[in-house]
C-alpha positions as CSV (number, residue, x, y, z in Angstrom):
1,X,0.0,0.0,0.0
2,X,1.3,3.6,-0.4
3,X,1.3,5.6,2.1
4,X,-2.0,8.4,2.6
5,X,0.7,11.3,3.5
6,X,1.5,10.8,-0.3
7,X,-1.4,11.7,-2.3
8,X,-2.7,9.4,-5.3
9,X,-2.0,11.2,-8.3
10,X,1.5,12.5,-6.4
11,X,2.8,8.9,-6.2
12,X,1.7,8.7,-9.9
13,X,4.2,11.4,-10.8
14,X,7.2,9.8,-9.2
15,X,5.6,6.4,-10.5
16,X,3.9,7.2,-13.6
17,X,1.0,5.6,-15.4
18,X,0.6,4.8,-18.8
19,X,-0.3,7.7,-20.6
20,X,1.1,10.5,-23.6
21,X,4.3,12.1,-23.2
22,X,5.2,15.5,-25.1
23,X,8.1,15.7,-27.1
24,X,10.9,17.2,-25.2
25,X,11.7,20.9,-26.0
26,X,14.7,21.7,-28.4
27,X,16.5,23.8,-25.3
28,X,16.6,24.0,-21.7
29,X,16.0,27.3,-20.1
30,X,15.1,29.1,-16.6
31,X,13.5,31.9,-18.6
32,X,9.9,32.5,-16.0
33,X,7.8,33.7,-19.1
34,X,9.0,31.2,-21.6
35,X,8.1,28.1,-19.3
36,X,5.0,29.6,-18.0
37,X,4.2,29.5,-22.3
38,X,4.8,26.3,-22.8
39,X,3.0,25.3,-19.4
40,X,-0.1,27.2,-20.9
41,X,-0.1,26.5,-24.2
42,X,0.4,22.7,-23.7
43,X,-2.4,22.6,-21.5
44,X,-4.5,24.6,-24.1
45,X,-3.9,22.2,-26.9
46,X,-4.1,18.7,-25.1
47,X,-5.6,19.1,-22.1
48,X,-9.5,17.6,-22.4
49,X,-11.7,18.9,-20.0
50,X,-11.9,22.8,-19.3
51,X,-15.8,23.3,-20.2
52,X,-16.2,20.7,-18.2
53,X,-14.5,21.3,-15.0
54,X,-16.0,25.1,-15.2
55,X,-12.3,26.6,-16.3
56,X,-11.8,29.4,-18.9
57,X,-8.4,28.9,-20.0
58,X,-8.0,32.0,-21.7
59,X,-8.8,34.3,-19.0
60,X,-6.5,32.5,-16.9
61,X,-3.7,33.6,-19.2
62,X,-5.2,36.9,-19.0
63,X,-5.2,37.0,-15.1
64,X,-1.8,35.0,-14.6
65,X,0.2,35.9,-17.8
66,X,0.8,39.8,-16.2
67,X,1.9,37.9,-12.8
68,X,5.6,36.5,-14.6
69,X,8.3,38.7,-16.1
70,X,11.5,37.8,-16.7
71,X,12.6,38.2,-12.7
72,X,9.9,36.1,-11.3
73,X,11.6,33.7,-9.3
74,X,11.4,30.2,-9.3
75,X,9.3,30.1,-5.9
76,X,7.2,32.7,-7.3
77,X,6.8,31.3,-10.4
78,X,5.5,27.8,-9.0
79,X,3.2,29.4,-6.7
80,X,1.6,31.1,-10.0
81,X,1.3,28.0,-11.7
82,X,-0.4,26.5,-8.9
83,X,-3.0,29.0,-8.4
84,X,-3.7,29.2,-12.0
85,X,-4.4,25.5,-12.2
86,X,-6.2,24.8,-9.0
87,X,-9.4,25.6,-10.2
88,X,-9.3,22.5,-12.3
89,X,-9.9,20.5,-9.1
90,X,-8.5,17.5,-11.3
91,X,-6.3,14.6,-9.1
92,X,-4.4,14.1,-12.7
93,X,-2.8,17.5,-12.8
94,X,0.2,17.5,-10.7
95,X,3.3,19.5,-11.0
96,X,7.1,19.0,-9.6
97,X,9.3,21.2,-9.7
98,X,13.0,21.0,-8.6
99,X,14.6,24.8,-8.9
100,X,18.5,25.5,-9.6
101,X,18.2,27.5,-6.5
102,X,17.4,24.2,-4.1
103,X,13.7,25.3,-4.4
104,X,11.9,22.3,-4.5
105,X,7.5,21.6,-5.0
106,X,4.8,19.5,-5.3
107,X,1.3,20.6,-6.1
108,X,-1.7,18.2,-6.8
109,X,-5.1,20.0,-8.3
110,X,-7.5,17.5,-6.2
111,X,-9.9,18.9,-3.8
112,X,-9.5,16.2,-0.9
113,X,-12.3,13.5,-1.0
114,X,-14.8,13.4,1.6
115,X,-12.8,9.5,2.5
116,X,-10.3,11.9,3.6
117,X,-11.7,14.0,5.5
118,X,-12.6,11.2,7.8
119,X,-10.1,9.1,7.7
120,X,-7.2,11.4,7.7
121,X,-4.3,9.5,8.4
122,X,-3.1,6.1,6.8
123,X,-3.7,4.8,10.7
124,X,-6.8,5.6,10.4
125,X,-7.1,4.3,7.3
126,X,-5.8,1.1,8.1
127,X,-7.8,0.8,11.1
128,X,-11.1,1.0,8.9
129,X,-10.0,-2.2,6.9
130,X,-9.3,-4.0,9.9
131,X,-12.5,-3.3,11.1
132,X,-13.5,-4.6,8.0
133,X,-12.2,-7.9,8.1
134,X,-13.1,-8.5,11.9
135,X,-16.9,-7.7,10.5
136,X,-16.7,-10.1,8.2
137,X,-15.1,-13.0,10.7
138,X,-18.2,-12.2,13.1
139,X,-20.0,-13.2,9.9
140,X,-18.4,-16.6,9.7
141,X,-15.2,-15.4,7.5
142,X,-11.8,-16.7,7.9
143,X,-8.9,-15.2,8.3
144,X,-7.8,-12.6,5.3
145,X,-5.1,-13.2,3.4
146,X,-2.3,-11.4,0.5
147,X,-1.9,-12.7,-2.7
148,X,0.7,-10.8,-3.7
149,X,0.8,-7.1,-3.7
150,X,-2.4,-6.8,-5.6
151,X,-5.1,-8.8,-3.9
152,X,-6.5,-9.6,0.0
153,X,-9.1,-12.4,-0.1
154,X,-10.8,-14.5,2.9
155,X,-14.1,-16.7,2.7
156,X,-17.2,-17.8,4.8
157,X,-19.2,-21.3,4.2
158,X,-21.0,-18.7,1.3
159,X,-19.7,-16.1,0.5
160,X,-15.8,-14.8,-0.7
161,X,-14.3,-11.3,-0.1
162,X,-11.9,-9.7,-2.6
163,X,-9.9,-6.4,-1.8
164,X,-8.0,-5.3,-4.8
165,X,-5.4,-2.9,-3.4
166,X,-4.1,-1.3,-7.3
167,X,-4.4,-1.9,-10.4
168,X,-0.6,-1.8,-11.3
169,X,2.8,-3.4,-10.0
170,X,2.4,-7.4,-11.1
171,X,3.0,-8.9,-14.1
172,X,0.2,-9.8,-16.3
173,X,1.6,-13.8,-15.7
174,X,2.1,-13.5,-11.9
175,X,-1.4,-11.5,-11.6
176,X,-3.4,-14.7,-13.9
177,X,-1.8,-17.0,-11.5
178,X,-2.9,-15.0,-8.3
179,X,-6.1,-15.1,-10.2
180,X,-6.2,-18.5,-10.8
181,X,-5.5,-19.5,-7.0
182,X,-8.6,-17.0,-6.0
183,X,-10.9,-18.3,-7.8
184,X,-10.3,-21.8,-7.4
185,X,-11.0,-20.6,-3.4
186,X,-14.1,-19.5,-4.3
187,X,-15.3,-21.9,-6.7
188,X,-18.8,-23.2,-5.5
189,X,-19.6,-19.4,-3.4
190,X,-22.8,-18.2,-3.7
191,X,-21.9,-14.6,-3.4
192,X,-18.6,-12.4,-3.7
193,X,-18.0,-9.0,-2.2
194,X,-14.8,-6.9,-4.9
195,X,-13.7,-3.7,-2.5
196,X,-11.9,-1.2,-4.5
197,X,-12.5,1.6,-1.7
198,X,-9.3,4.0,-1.3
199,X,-7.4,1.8,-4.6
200,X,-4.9,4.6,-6.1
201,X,-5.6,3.0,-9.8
202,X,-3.1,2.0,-12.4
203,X,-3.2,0.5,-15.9
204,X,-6.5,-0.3,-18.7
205,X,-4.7,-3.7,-19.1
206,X,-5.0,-4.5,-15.8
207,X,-8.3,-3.4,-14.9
208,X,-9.5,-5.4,-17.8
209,X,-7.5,-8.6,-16.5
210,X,-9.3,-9.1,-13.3
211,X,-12.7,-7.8,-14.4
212,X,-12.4,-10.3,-17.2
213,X,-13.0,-12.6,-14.1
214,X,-16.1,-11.6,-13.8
215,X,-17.6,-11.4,-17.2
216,X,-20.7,-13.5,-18.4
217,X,-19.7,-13.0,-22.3
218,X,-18.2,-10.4,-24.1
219,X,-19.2,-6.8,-23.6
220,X,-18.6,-3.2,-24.2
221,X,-16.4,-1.9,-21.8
222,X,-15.4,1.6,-22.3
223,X,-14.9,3.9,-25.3
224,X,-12.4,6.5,-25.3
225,X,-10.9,9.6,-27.0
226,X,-7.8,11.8,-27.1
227,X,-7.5,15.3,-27.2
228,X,-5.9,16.4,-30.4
229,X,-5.5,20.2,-30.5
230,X,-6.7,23.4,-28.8
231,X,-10.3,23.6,-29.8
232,X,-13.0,22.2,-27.4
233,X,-14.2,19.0,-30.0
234,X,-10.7,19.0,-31.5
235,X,-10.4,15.2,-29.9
236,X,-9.3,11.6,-32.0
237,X,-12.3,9.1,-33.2
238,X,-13.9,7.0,-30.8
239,X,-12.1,3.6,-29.6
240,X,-13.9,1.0,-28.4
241,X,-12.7,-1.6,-25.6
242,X,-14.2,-4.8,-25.4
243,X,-14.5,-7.4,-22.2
244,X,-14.8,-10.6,-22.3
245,X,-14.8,-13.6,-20.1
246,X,-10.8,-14.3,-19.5
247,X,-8.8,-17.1,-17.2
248,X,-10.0,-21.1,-16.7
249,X,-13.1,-19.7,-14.7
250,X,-15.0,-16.9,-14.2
251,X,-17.3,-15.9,-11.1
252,X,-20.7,-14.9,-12.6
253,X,-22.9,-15.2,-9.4
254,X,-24.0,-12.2,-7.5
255,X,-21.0,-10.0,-6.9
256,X,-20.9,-6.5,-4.6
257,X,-18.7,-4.1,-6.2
258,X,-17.5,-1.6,-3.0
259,X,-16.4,1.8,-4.1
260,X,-15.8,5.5,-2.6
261,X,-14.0,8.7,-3.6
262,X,-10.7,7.5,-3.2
263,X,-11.4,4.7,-5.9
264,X,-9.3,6.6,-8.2
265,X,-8.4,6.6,-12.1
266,X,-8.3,2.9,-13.0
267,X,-10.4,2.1,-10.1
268,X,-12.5,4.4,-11.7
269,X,-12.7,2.7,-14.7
270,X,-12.7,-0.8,-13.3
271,X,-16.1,0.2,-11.7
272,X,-17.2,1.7,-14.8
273,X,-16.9,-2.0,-16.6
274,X,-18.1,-3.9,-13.5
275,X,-21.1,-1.9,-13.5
276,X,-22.1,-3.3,-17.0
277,X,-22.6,-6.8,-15.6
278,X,-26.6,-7.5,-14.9
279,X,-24.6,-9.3,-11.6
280,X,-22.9,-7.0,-9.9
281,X,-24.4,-4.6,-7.4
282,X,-22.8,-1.1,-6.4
283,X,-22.7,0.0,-2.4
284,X,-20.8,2.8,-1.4
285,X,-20.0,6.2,-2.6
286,X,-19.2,7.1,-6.2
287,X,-16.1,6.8,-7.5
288,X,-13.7,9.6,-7.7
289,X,-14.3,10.6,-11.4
290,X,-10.4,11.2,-13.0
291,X,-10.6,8.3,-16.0
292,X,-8.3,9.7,-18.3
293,X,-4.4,8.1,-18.7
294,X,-2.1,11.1,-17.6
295,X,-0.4,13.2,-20.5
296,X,2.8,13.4,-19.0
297,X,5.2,16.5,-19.7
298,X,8.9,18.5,-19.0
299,X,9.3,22.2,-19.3
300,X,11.9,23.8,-20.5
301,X,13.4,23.9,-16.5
302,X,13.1,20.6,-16.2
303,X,9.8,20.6,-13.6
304,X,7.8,17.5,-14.9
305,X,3.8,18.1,-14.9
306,X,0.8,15.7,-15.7
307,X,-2.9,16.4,-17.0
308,X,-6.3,14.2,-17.9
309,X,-5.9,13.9,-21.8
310,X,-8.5,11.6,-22.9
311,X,-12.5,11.5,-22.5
312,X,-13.5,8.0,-21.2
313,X,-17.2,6.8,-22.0
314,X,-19.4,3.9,-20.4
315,X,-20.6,1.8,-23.0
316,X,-24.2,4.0,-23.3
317,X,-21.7,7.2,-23.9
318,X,-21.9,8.6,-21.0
319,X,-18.5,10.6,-19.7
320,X,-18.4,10.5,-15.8
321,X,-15.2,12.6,-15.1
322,X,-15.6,14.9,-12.6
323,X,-18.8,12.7,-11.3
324,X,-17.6,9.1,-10.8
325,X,-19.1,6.1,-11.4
326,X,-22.6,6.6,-9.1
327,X,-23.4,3.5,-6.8
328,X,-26.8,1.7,-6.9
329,X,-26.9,2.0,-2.9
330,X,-24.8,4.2,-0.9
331,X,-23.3,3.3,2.0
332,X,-20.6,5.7,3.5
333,X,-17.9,5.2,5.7
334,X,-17.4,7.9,9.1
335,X,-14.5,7.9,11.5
336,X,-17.2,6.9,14.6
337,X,-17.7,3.6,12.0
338,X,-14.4,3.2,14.3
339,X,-16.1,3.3,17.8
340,X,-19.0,1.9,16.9
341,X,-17.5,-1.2,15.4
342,X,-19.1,-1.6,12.6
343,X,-18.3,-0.7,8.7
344,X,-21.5,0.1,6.9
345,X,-20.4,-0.6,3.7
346,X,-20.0,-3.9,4.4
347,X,-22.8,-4.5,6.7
348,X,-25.3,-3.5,3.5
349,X,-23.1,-5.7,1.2
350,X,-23.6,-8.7,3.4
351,X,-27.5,-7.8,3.2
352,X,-27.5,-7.1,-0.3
353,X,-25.8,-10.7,-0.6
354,X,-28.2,-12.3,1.6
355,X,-31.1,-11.2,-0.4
356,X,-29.8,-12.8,-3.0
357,X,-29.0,-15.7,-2.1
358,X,-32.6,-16.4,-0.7
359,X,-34.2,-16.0,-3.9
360,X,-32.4,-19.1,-5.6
């Protein structure tokens, strides 16, 4: 797990996602206006999602372009470019910058998720999945267990519990086999709980590796597009990605699918796909809502920055950046879930589960 002290989408910049990368600039230079040019301009031509996130590009260049001359310094400069793209309140933009001077910065563009605000520590954090777990052994579970760093399973008489804790960091060979072992544990279940609450995302292909576990028979997944230049519908054709039923077995019985606003970027798409199966059932909070792969860039002083490039679609054509993937019963988790011993979310996917169970 990575730490909580570390935002998401910061971690992604020292550990980058898939995503574009911008042809490095033919010379290096400290000059303040130059780099806050390329900075803006960049952003004006990829970047996919202004109208919607409420931002009028130009008239930030207007406001902030005044604010840099040629002796803003590189503290000063950094604190510009982070008030100019705040308002974007988008986890994917992220900007690092390393000055000549020692002058060192991170800024993220997320507002913090409401998970956050209750659970604002990685103790805390931890504690709530604990408290998960012991829920679930009052309800007959054993003991949880890791399969490698992706996945944290246990299992009652009836019922099997999945936590998938990224989406990235195992091969696709090592992840099929963890697979493999799972779902053999869980062969002859009635029911199966999937928690992706507080999962920092990763990669497409791996989202579409374990959800392939879960398929009935080939689907729509997602459609996507990539922005292409600086006018608002200036964005590539449409791609389509398909899901299908993957591995020696799949688990096509009634599944929860346990999501909240720190289910981020792959996470968000995993419950995107998920949600297209006539079996699986969403309790929590919506997802966070940043889909896109990260456009990852260099200015010319070498401070690395990332944005949302590409529009992701459900398979009706629906874009839910921004929104996240809405739940089909929410259930949301408080600090006092702490004292009070007992985690709501999965308390109302245990009764979902039940329910469904009876009616066979």
């Amino acid at each position: 797990m990575k730490t909580y002290l570390l935002s998401f989408a910061l971690i992604l910049l020292l550990f980058p996602m898939q995503g574009g990368h911008a042809k490095p600039g033919k010379k290096q230079t400290n000059d303040p206006e130059a780099n806050f040019e390329q900075l803006w301009q960049t952003f004006n031509k990829r970047y996919a999602f202004f109208k919607l996130r409420n931002v009028d590009w130009a008239q930030q260049y207007k406001i902030f372009r005044p604010k840099v001359t040629k002796d803003t310094t590189e503290k000063e400069l950094f604190g510009i470019f982070c008030e100019m793209l705040a308002p974007l309140k988008d986890g994917h933009v992220n900007l690092k910058a390393k000055g000549a001077d020692g002058f060192k910065g991170k800024f993220n563009a997320e507002d913090t998720p409401h998970f956050y605000k209750e659970f604002t520590s990685q103790r805390l954090v931890d504690e709530l999945f604990a408290l998960s777990e012991k829920n679930l052994s009052q309800k007959g579970f054993g003991a949880a267990k890791d399969d490698t760093i992706l996945f944290r399973y246990a299992q009652s008489d009836t019922l099997g519990y999945l936590r998938v804790l990224e989406f990235e960091g195992l091969s696709k060979k090592k992840a099929d086999k963890a697979l493999d072992r799972i779902l053999d544990a869980f062969d002859g279940l009635d029911g199966l709980i999937v928690d992706i609450r507080d999962n920092p995302g990763g990669t497409d292909a791996m989202v579409y590796q374990i959800a392939g576990r879960f398929v009935d028979k080939e689907r729509v997944g997602h459609h996507r597009r990539t922005k292409t230049g600086p006018g608002e519908e200036e964005f590539s054709e449409v791609k389509t990605r398909m899901m299908k039923p993957l591995g020696k077995k799949q688990f096509t019985k009634p599944i929860v699918l346990l999501t909240n606003d720190t289910s981020f970027s792959a996470a968000d798409v995993f419950s995107m796909v998920m949600k297209e199966l006539p079996h699986v059932h969403v309790i929590g909070d919506h997802t966070n809502g940043i889909f896109s792969n990260m456009f990852e860039a260099k200015l010319p002083n070498g401070w690395k920055y990332t944005f949302s490039f590409q529009r992701y679609y459900s398979a009706a054509m629906v874009c839910f950046e921004a929104k996240g993937i809405p739940v089909h019963q929410e259930a949301l988790n408080r600090k006092e879930d702490l004292d009070k011993g007992v985690d709501p979310v999965i308390r109302a996917a245990l009764e979902h589960l039940a329910k469904q169970t009876q009616k066979k």
